[in-house]
Structures are given as C-alpha cells and as structure tokens.
FIFIBA-446740 format. One record per residue: x, y, z of N, C-alpha, C in turn. Coordinates in steps of 0.2 Angstrom, whole numbers, padded with zeros to 4 digits, always signed. Example, Ala and Ser with C-alpha at 12.3 -4.5 7.8 and 13.67 -1.06 7.14 Angstrom:
FIFIBA-446740
+0066-0028+0039+0062-0022+0039+0066-0016+0039 +0064-0011+0035+0068-0005+0036+0064+0000+0039 
end
This chain:
FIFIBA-446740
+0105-0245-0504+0099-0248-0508+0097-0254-0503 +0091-0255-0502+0089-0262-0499+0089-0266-0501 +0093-0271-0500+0091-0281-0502+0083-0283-0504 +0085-0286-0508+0078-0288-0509+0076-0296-0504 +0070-0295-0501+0069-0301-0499+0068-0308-0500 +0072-0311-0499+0075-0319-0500+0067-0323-0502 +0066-0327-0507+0061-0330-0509+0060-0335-0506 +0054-0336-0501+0055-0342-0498+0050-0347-0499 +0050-0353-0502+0044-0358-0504+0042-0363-0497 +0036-0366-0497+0035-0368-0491+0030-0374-0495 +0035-0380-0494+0031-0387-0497+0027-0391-0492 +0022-0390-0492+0017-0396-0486+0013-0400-0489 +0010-0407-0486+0006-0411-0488-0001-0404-0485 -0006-0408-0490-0013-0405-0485-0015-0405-0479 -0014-0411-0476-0013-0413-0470-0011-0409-0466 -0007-0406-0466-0002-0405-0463-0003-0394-0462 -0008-0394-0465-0010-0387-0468-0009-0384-0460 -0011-0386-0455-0010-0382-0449-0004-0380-0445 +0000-0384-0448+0010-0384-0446+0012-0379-0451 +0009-0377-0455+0012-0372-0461+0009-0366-0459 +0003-0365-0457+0000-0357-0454+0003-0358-0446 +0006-0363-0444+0009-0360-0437+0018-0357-0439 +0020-0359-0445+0027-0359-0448+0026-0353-0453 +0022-0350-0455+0021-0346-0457+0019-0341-0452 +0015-0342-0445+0012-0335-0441+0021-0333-0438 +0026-0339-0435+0031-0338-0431+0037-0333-0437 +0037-0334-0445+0041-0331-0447+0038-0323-0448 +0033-0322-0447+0033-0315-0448+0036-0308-0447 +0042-0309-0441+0044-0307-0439+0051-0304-0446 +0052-0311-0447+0059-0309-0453+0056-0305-0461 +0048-0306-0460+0044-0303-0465+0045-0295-0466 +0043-0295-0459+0041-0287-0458+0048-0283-0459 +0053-0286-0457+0060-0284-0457+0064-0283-0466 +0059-0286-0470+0062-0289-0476+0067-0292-0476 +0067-0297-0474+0073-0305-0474+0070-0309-0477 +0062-0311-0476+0060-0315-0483+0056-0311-0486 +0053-0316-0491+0046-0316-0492+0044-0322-0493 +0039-0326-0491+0034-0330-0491+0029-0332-0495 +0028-0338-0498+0025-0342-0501+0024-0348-0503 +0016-0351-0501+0015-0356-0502+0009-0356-0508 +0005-0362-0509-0001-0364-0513-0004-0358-0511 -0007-0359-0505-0014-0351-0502-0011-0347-0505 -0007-0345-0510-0006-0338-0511-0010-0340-0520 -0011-0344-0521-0014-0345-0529-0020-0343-0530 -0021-0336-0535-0026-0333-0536-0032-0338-0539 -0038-0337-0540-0042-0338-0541-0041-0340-0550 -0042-0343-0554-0041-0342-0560-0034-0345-0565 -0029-0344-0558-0021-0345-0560-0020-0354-0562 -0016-0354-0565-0014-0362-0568-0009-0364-0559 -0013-0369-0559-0010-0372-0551-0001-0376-0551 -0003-0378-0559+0005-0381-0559+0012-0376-0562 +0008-0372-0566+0014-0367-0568+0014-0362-0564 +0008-0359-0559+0010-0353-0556+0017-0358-0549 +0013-0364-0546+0019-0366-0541+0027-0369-0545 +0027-0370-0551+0034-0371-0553+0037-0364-0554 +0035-0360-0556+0037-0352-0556+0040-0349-0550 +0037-0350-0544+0037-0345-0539+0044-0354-0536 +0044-0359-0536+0048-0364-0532+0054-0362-0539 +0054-0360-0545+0060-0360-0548+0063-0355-0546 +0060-0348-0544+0063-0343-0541+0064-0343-0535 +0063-0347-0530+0065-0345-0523+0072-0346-0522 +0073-0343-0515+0082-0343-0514+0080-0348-0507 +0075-0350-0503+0075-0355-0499+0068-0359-0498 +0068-0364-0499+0064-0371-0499+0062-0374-0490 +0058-0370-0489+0057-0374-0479+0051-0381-0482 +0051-0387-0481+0050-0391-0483+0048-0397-0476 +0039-0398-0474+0037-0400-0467+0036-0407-0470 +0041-0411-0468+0040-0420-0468+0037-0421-0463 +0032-0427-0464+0029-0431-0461+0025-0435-0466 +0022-0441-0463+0021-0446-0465+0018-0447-0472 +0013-0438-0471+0008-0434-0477+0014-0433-0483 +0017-0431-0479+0023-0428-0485+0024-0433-0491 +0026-0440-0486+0029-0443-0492+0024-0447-0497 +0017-0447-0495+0011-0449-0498+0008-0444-0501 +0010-0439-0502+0008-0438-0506+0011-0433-0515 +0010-0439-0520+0012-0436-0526+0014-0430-0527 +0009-0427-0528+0009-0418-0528+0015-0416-0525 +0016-0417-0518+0021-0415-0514+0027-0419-0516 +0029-0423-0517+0034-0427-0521+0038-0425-0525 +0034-0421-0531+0036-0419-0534+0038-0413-0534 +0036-0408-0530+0040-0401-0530+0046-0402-0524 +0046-0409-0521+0054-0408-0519+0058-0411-0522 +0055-0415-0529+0061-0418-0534+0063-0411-0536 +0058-0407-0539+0062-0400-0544+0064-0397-0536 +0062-0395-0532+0067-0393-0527+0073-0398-0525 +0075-0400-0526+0082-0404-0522+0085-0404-0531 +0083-0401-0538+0087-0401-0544+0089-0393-0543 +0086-0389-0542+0088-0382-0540+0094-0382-0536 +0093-0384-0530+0098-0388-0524+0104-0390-0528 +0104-0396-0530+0110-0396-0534+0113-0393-0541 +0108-0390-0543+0111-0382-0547+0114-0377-0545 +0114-0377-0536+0116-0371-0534+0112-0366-0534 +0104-0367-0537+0102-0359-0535+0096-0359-0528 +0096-0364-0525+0092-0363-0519+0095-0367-0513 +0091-0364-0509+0094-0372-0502+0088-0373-0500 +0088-0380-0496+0083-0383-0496+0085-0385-0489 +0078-0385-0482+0079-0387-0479+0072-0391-0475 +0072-0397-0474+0066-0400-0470+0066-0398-0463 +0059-0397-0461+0057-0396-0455+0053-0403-0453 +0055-0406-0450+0052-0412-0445+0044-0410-0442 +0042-0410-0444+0035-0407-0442+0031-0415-0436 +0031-0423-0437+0028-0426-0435+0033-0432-0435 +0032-0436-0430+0039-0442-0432+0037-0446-0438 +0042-0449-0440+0040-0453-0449+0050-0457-0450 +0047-0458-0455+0056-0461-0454+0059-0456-0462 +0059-0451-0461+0065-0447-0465+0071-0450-0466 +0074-0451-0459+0079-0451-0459+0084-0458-0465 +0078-0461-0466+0081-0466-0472+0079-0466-0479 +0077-0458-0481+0075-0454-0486+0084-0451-0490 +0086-0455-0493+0093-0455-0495+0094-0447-0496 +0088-0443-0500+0090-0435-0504+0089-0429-0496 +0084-0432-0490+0083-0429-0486+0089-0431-0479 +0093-0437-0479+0096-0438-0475+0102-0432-0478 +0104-0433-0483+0110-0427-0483+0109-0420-0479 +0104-0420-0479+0101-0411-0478+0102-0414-0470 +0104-0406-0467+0104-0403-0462+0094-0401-0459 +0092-0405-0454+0084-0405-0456+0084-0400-0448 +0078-0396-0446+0076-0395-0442+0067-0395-0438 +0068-0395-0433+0071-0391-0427+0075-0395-0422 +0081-0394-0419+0087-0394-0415+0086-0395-0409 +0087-0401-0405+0086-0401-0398+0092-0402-0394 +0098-0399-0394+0102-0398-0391+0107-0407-0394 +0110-0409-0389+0113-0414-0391+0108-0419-0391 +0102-0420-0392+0096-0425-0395+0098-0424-0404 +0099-0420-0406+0098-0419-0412+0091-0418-0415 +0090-0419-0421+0083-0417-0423+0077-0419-0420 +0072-0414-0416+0065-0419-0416+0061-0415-0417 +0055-0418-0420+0048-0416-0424+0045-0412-0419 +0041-0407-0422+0039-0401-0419+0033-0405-0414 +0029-0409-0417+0023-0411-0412+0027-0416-0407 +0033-0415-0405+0035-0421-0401+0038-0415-0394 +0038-0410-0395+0040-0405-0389+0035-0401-0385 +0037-0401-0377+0032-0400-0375+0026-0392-0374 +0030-0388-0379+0028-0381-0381+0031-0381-0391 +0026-0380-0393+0027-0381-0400+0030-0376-0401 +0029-0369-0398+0030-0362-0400+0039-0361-0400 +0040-0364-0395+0048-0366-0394+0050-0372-0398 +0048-0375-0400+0049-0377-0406+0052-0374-0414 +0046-0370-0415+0046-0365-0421+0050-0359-0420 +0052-0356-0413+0057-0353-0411+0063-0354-0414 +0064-0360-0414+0070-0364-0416+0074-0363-0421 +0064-0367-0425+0066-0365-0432+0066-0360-0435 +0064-0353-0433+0066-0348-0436+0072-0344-0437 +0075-0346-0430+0082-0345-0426+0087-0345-0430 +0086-0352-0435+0092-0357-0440+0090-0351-0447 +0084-0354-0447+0081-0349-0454+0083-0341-0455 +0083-0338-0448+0088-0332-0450+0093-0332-0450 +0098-0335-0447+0104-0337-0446+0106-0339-0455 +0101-0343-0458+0104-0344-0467+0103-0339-0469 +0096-0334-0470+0094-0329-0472+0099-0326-0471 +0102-0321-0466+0107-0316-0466+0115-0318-0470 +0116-0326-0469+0120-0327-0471+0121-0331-0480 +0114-0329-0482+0113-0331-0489+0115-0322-0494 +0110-0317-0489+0110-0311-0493+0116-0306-0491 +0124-0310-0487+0126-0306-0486+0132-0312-0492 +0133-0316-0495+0134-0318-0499+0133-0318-0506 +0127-0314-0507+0124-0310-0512+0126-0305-0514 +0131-0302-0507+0134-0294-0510+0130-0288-0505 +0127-0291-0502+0120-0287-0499+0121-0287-0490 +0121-0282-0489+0121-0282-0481+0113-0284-0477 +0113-0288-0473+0106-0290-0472+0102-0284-0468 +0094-0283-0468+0092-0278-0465+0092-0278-0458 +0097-0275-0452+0095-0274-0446+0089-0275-0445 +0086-0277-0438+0079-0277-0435+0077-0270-0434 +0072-0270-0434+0071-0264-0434+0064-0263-0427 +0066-0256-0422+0061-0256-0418+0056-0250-0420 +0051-0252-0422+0047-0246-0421+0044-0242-0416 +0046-0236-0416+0044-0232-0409+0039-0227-0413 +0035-0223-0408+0033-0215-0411+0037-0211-0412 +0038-0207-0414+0044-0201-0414+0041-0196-0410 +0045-0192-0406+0042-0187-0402+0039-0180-0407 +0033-0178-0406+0030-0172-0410+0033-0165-0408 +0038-0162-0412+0041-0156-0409+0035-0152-0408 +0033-0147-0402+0029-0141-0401+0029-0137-0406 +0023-0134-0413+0024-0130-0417+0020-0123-0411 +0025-0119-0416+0022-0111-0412+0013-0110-0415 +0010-0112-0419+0003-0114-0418+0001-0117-0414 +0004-0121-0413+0001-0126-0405+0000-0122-0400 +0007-0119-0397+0007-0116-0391+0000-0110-0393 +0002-0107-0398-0006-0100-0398-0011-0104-0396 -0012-0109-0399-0021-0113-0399-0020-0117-0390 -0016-0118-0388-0018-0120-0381-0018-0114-0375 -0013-0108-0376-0014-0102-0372-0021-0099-0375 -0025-0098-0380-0031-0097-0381-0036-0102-0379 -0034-0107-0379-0039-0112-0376-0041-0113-0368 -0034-0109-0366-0034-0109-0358-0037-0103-0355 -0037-0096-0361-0041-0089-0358-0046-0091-0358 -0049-0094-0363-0055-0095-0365-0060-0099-0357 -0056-0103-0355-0059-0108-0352-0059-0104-0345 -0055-0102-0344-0053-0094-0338-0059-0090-0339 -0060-0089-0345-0067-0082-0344-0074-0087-0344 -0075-0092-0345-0082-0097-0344-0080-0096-0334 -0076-0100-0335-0078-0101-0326-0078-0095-0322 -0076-0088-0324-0078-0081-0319-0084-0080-0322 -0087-0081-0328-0096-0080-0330-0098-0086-0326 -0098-0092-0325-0100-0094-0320-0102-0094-0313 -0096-0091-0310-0095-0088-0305-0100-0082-0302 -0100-0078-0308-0102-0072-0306-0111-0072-0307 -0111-0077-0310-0120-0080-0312-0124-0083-0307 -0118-0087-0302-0120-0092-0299-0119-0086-0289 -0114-0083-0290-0117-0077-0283-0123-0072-0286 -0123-0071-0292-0130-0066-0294-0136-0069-0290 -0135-0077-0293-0142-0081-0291-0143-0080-0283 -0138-0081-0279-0141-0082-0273-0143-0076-0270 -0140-0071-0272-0144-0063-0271-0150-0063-0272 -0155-0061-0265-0163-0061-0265-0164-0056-0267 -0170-0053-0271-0172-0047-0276-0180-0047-0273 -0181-0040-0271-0187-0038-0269-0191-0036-0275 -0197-0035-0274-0201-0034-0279-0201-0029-0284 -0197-0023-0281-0195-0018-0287-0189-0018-0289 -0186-0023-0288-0180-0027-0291-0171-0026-0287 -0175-0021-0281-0170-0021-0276-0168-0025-0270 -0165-0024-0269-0163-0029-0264-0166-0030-0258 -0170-0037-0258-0174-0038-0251-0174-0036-0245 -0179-0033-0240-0179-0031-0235-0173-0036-0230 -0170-0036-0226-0166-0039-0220-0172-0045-0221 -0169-0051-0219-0172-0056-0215-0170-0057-0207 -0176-0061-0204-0176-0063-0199-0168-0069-0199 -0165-0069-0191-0160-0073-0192-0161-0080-0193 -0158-0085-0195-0159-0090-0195-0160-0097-0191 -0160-0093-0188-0161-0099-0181-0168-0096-0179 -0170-0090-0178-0176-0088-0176-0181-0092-0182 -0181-0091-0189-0185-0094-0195-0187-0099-0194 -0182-0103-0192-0181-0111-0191-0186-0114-0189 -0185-0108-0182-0189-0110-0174-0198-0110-0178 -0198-0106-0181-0205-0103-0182-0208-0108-0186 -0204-0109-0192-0204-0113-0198-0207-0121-0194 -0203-0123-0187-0204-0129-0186-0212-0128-0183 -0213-0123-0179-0218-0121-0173-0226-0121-0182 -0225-0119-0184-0231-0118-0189-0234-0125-0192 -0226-0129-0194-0227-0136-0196-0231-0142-0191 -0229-0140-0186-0232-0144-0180-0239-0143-0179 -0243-0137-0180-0248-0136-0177-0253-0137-0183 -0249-0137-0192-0253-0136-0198-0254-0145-0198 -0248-0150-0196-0249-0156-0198-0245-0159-0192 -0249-0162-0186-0248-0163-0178-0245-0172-0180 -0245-0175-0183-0243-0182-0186-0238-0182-0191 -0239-0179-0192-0230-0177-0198-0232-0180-0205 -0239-0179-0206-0239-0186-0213-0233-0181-0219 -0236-0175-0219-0235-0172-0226-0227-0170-0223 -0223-0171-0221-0215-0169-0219-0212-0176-0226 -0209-0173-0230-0204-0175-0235-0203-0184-0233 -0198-0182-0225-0195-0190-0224-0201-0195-0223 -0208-0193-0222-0214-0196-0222-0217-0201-0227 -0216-0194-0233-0221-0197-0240-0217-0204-0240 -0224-0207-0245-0220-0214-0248-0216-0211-0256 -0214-0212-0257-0210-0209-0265-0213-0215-0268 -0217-0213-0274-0219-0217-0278-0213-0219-0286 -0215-0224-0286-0208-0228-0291-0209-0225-0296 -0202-0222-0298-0201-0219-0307-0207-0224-0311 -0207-0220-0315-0213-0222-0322-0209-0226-0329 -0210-0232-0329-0206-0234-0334-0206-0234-0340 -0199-0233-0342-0198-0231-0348-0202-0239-0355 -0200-0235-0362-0206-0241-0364-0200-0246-0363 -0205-0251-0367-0200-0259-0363-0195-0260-0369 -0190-0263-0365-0185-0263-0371-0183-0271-0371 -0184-0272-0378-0184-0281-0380-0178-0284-0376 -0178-0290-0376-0170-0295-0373-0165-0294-0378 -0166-0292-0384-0163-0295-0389-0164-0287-0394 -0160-0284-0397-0161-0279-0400-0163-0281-0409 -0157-0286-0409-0157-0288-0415-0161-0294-0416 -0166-0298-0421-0170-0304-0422-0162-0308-0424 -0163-0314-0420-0157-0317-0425-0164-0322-0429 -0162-0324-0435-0164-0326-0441-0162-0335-0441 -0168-0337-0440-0166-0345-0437-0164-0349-0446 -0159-0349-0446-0158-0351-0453-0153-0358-0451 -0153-0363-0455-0149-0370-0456-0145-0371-0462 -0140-0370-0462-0135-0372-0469-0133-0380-0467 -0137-0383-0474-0134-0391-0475-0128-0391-0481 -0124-0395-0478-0118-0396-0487-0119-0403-0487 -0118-0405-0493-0116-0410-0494-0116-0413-0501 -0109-0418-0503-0109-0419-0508-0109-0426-0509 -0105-0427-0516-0102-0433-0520-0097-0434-0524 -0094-0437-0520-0089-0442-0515-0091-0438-0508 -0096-0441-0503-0099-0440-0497-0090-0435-0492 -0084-0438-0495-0076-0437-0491-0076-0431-0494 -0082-0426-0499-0079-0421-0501-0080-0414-0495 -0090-0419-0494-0093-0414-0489-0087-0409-0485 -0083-0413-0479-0080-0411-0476-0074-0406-0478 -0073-0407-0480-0069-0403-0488-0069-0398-0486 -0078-0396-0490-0078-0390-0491-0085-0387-0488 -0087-0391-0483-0090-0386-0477-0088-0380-0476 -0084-0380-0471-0079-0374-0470-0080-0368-0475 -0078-0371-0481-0077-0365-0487-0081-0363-0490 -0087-0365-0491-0095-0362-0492-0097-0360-0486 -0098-0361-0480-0099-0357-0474-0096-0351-0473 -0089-0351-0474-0085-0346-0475-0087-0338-0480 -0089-0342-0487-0092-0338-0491-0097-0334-0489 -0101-0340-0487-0109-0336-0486-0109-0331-0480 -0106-0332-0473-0105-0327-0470-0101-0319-0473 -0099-0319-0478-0093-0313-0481-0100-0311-0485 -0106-0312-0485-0109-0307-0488-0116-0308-0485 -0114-0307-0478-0118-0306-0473-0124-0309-0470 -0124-0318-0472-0128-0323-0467-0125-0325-0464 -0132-0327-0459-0131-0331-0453-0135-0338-0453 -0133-0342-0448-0135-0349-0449-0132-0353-0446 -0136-0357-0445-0133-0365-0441-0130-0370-0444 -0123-0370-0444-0119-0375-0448-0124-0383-0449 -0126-0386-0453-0131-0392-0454-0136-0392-0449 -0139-0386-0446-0144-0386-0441-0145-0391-0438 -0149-0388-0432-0153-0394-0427-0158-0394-0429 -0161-0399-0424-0170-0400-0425-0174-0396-0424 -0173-0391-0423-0178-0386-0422-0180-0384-0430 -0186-0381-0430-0191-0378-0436-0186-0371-0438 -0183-0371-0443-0178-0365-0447-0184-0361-0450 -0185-0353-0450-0187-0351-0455-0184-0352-0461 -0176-0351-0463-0173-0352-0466-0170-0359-0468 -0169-0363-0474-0163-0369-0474-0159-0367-0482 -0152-0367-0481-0149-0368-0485-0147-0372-0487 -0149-0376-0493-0145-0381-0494-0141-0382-0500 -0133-0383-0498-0128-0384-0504-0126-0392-0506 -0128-0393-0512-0125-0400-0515-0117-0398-0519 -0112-0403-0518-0106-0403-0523-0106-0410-0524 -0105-0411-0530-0104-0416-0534-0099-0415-0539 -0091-0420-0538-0087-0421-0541-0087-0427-0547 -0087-0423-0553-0088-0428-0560-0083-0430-0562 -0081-0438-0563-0074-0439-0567-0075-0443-0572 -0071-0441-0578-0073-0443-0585-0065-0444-0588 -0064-0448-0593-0059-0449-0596-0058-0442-0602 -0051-0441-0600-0049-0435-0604-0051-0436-0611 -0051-0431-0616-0052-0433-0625-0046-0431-0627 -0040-0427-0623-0033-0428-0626-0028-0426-0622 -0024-0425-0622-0017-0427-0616-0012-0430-0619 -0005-0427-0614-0001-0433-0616-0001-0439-0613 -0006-0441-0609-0007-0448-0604-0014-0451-0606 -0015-0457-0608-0021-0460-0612-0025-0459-0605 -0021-0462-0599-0027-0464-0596-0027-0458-0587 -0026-0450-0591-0027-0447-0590-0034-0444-0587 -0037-0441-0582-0045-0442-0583-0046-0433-0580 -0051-0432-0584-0057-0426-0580-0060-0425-0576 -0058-0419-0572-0065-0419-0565-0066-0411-0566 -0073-0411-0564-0077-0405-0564-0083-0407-0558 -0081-0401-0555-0085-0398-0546-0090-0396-0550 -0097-0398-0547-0102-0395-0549-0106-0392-0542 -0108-0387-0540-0112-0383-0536-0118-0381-0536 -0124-0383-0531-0129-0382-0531-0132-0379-0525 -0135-0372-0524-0137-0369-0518-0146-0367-0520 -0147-0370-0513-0154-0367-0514-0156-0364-0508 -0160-0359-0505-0163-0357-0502-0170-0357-0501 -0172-0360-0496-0181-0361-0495-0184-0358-0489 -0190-0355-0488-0194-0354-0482-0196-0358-0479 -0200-0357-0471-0203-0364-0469-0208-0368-0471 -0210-0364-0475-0216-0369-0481-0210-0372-0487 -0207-0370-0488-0200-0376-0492-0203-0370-0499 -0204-0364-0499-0205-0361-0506-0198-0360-0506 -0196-0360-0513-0187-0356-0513-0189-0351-0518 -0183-0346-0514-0184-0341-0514-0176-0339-0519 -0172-0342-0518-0165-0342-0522-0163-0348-0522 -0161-0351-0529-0158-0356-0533-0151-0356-0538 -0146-0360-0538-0142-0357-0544-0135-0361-0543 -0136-0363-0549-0129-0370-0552-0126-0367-0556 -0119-0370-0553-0113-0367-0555-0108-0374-0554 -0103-0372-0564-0098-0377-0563-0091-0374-0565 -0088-0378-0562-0081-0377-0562-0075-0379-0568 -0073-0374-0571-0068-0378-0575-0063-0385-0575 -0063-0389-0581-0061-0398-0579-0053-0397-0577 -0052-0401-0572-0046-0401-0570-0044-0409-0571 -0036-0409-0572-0034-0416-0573-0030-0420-0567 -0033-0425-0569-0028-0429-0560-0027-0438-0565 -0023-0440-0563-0021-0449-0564-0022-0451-0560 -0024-0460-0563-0025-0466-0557-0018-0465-0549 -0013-0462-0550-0009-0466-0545-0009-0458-0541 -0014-0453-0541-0014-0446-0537-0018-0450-0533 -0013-0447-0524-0015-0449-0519-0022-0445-0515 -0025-0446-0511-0033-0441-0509-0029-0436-0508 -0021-0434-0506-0023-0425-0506-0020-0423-0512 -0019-0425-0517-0018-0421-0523-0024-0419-0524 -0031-0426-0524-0037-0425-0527-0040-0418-0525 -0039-0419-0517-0041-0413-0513-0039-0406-0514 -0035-0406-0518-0034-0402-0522-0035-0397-0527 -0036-0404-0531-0042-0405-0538-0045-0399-0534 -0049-0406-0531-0057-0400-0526-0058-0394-0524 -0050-0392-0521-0053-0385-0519-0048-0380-0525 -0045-0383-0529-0045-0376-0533-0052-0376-0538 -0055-0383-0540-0062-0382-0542-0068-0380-0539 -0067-0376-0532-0070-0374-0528-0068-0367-0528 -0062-0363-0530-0060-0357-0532-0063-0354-0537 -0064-0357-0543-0068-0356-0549-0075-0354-0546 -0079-0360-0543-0086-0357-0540-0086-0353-0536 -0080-0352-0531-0083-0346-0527-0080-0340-0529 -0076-0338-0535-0076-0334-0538-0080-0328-0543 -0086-0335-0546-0092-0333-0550-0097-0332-0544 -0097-0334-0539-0103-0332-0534-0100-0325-0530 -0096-0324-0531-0093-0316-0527-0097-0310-0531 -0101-0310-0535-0103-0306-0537-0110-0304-0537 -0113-0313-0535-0121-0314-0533-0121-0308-0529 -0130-0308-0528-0133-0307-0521-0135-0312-0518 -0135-0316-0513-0139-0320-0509-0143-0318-0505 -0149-0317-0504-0153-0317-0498-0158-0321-0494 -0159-0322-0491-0163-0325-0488-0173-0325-0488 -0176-0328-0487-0182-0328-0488-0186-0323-0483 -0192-0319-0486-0193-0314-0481-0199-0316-0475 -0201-0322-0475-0205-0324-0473-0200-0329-0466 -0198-0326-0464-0194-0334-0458-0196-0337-0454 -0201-0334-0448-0206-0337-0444-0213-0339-0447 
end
C-alpha cells in the first residue's frame, strides 16, 4: 500500500509571495513522487472562510516550511499561524522548519533559534536565500534537507518512503496485426510504382495516326542539324529563341494585408481607493479580463483607444455591529467596470460588491492586503460568468 503524502504547510508574509512560487516550483519533484503534498493561502477556494480553511489544513500538516524575513515578522497574520504552528510543534504532531529567505535577525527570535533553520552553507552555517550567488542552489539545498525529513518522518510512521521514480516509455511489443498491416502496406506501395512505371514508358512511345506506332524517325543529330538550319533562316536575329524573350513578371496574387488579424486599440485604466490598493490589484483584473478573451493596453498611452476600460475599487471601512472585539471594523471591496467607445458612449457597465470582511487597528498593510484580495475573490467569482465585450465601433 502506498504512504500517504506528508502534509506540508508553507507560511509567507506577502511580500515575500515570490520566494514561496520559487520554493514551491523547486519542491515539485517530491510532489510528483508522492513525498509531499503542498499547501499554501493560493490554494483557498473562492467562497471559503480564510481563517478556518488555513487553521484546518496547518492543524493537519506533518511539515511547517516557514520563509523568515523581515515581512515575516511584520506581519500579524503571519505571526500568528507560527504561534499554532510551534503549539503543534511542541505537541508532537508537526515539525516546523524556517527557511531564511532574506537577511533579518531571526536569530534572536527565542521560538525560531531553537529550530534547525535553512538553507546550509557548508561550515558558514545558515545563509538567506537572496544572499547566494545562484538562488536555485540555494533551494537545492533546501529541498535536499526537506527530503532527507520527509523520508525520515514517513519511514517512522511505519511506511517505507516512495523510491524515485523514472519515467520511461515502454517498448510496444509487435502485434501480429501490425506485421499484416505493414507487409500490405508495402504490396500495395510496390504495385503503385510498377503502374507508374509502366504509364510513364507507355507515355514516351510515339503513336502514329492509326494508333500504331510511328513511322522511324530521322537520327538525332541529323533533326537537330535541320531543326537549327530552318530556325536561322525563319528568325536571322534570334528575337523569338526562348533564351531571348524577356519573361514577363508572375501576375500578383491579391494583396495580402501586414496584419491578418486587426488588433483592437483598447486601454485598461484601474484605479482605486486607498490609491496602495491600485497596485494590488492591477495585475488581477488584467489577469481576468484577458481569460475571457480581451486585449488592451495596461493604463494606455496617449494615443486615441477605440476602446477604454475603465475599473474603479474602493475599499469601505465601517465599525462592525457585533463581534467579540468592540473595536473590531468592516471592510467591503467595491467594483466598478465600465467600457466606452471613442465617442465615450458605453456600451458595458456593472457594479459588484464583495462580502464584509473583518481586520482590527493593530493588522499590519499585508494582512489588510489580504482583506483585499480575498474581497477581490468574491468579485471575480461573480464576474466569471459575465460576458464582457467590447464596443463595435473602435475606430
């Protein structure tokens, strides 16, 4: 029976979201093998409760990879799922291990100095992934240790770890149909080229007028002689002799445009409220609109757009009406898209809000950021089943 693979939770600040897609692309190797499985926040369904679905999936993991730096320890959010991870830790049912992703001073993090942290630089001891001169050797490292636990976590489980495994093709034995269908393949191809053959010596046999075979001809040398002597005396100048004519130019085919395809001068603007959110969530309304097949100029240039799209996001914050914390508060992401011609008619409109999410005064900007884009999951959920098109008029 095969082991189940090892649960593995991966705590990042946001910041830091590029260190975790390169720590995730390097583990995938123990993935495929089933030695882990993986999971972070990006695996949270549209819909799902953001605090109980990550308490759930960190209560059940068998390993904690945990990327310190400076984000890390700023931010709340993250704070807190290494306090319940390092309680699981000293329960016994997880390990927990930091990855040094940027330099910071860990090392006088009392609950993180205990721990064996990596990635490993020979007798340097620990250094942060942005500080070697090949990253990828870096995360080499760290997967190196990481299988090294894995095998040694699930053969303490009772469970023999999975071998690596190499995928090859298997050779395809010969079926005795194949052989029929290739020896008929080859008759066949065998009787085309003797009908060829025999069509192609018919053709150069000359056929007399009663269908027999032409009188003898003169030899070939003598024709020739003849052939030249008549040419000479019909055209004494040679205009009409082949190497003579001018060859007139092929006749051109119809014209065929630069461009097969019109590209569509369209301009996407974002922008919100809290102006720090724009940036946010560019990316992720561009992202959208193209998966249902626009095109456009990220906040356009000066040129005249047949097309402009333009997205507003405004972030509302209100005092909650109940909670266990008085001074708990509301936020709800609001979305507005519109699309217009070059006469500014619009042609598509439509506002969409996001269910209220809760944040307190001491949540640092990436928890907020958070807020944001799981309130941004919500809208782009409800717009997955629009149609959006563009205006038919663009020039």
């Amino acid at each position: 029976m095969e082991p189940e693979p090892l649960k593995t939770f991966i705590i990042y600040a946001r910041a830091d979201e590029e260190f975790k897609t390169q720590l995730v692309r390097h583990l995938r190797p123990l993935e495929n093998n089933q030695l882990l499985s993986i999971w972070h926040d990006g695996n949270i369904l549209p819909g799902e409760d953001w605090e109980k679905t990550t308490e759930k999936e960190l209560a059940g993991s068998d390993i904690v990879l945990a990327l310190v730096s400076a984000h890390f320890f700023n931010s709340a959010s993250v704070q807190e799922e290494m306090h319940s991870a390092l309680q699981h830790l000293d329960a016994g049912r997880t390990r927990v291990v930091p990855v040094i992703v940027s330099p910071c001073s860990w090392d006088v993090d009392p609950a993180l100095r205990r721990l064996q942290a990596l990635p490993l630089a020979g007798a340097e001891g620990v250094r942060p992934v942005a500080e070697w001169n090949n990253t990828d050797s870096a995360w080499a490292n760290v997967v190196e240790r990481v299988n090294h636990l894995a095998r040694e976590l699930t053969r303490k489980n009772g469970n023999a770890a999975p071998a690596p495994t190499l995928r090859t093709a298997a050779p395809t034995p010969a079926h005795p149909s194949n052989k029929r269908t290739a020896y008929a393949l080859a008759a066949a191809v065998i009787a085309v080229l003797a009908l060829a053959i025999w069509l192609l010596a018919r053709s150069n046999q000359p056929i007399g007028p009663t269908g027999n075979s032409a009188p003898a001809t003169k030899p070939v040398a003598e024709q020739a002689t003849q052939n030249a002597g008549k040419t000479a005396a019909q055209d004494p100048a040679g205009k009409d002799r082949p190497e003579n004519k001018t060859r007139s130019a092929p006749s051109p085919g119809p014209e065929t445009p630069a461009h097969a395809a019109t590209h569509v001068r369209t301009t996407l603007t974002v922008s919100a409220n809290p102006a720090e959110y724009g940036d946010l969530l560019r990316s992720k309304v561009a992202g959208m609109l193209r998966t249902k097949g626009l095109e456009f100029d990220l906040n356009g240039s000066g040129r005249a757009a047949g097309n402009r799209i333009v997205c507003q996001f405004a972030l509302k914050t209100q005092p909650k009406a109940s909670g266990s914390r008085d001074d708990a508060r509301s936020n709800t992401l609001s979305f507005r898209i519109t699309i217009q011609d070059r006469a500014g008619q619009v042609c598509y409109t439509n506002f969409l809000q996001s269910k209220p999410r809760i944040s307190y005064p001491e949540d640092s900007r990436d928890a907020l950021d958070k807020i944001a884009l799981a309130a941004w999951k919500d809208i782009e959920n409800a717009l997955r089943t629009e149609t959006i098109t563009l205006c038919k008029n663009q020039d």
